[in-house]
LUMVO-990616 format. One record per residue (C-alpha): x, y, z. Coordinates in nm, 2 decimals, padded with zeros to 4 digits. Layout:
// LUMVO-990616
{node {X Y Z}}
...
// end
This chain:
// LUMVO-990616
{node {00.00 00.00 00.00}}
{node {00.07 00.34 -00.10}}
{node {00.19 00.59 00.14}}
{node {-00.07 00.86 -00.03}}
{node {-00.37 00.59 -00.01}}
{node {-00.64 00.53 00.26}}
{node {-00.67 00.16 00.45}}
{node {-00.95 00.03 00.37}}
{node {-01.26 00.10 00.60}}
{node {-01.30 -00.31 00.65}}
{node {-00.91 -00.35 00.77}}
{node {-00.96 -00.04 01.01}}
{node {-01.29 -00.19 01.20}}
{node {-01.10 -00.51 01.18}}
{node {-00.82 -00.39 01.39}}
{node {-01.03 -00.20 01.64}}
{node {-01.18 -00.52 01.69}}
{node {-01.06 -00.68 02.08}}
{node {-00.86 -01.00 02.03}}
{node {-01.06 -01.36 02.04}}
{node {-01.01 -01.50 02.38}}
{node {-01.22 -01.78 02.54}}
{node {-01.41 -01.71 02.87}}
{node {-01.28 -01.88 03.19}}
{node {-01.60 -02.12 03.16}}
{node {-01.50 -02.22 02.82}}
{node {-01.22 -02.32 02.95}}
{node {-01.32 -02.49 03.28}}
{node {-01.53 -02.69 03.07}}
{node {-01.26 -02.80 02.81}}
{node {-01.05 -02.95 03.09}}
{node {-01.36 -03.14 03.23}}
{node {-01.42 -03.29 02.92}}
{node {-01.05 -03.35 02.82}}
{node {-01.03 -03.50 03.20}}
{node {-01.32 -03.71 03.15}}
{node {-01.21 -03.84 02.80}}
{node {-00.88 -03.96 02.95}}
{node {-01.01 -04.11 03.32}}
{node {-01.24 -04.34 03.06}}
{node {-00.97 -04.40 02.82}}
{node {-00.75 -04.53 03.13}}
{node {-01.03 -04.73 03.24}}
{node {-01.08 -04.88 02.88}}
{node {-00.67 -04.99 02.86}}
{node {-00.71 -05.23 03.15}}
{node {-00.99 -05.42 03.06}}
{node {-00.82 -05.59 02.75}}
{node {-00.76 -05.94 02.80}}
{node {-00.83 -05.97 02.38}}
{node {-00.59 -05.73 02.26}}
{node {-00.32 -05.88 02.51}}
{node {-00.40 -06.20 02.34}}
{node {-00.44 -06.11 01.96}}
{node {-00.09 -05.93 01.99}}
{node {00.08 -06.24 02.14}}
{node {-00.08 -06.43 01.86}}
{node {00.08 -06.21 01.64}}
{node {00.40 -06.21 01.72}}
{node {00.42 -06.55 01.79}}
{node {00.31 -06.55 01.42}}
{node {00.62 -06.31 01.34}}
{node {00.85 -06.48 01.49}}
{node {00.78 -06.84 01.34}}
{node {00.77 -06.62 00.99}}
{node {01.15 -06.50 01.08}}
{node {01.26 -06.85 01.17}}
{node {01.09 -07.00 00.82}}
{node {01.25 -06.74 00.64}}
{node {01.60 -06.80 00.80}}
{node {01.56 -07.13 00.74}}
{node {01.51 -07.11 00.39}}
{node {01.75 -06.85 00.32}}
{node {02.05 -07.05 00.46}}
// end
C-alpha cells in the first residue's frame, strides 16, 4: 500500500476489533471434558484381555515367519 492511499474501511474496523479469547467457563469446561475423555480411556486400557492375546498371537506368528525365512535363506 501506497503511502498517499487510505486503509480500507474493513481492515480499520478489523483492527479495532478486541482479540478472540475464550471465557474462563469455556475453559473450565474443556479441561472437564479432556479430563473425563482420558479417566475413561485409562479405564478402557485395563480391561483388555483380547488385545493382550491377539498381539501375542501375532508375534508368535512373526516370529515363526522370521525362523521360516531363516531357514530357507540359509
Amino acid at each position: 500500500m501506497d503511502s498517499d492511499q487510505q486503509p480500507d474501511s474493513i481492515l480499520r474496523l478489523l483492527a479495532d476489533l478486541p482479540p478472540m479469547t475464550p471465557s474462563a467457563a469455556c475453559d473450565r469446561r474443556v479441561l472437564v471434558r479432556c479430563h473425563a475423555a482420558l479417566h475413561t480411556t485409562s479405564h478402557r486400557r485395563g480391561a483388555s484381555a483380547i488385545d493382550m492375546t491377539m498381539a501375542a498371537a501375532i508375534a508368535g506368528y512373526a516370529v515363526a515367519a522370521a525362523r521360516e525365512v531363516i531357514r530357507l535363506l540359509y
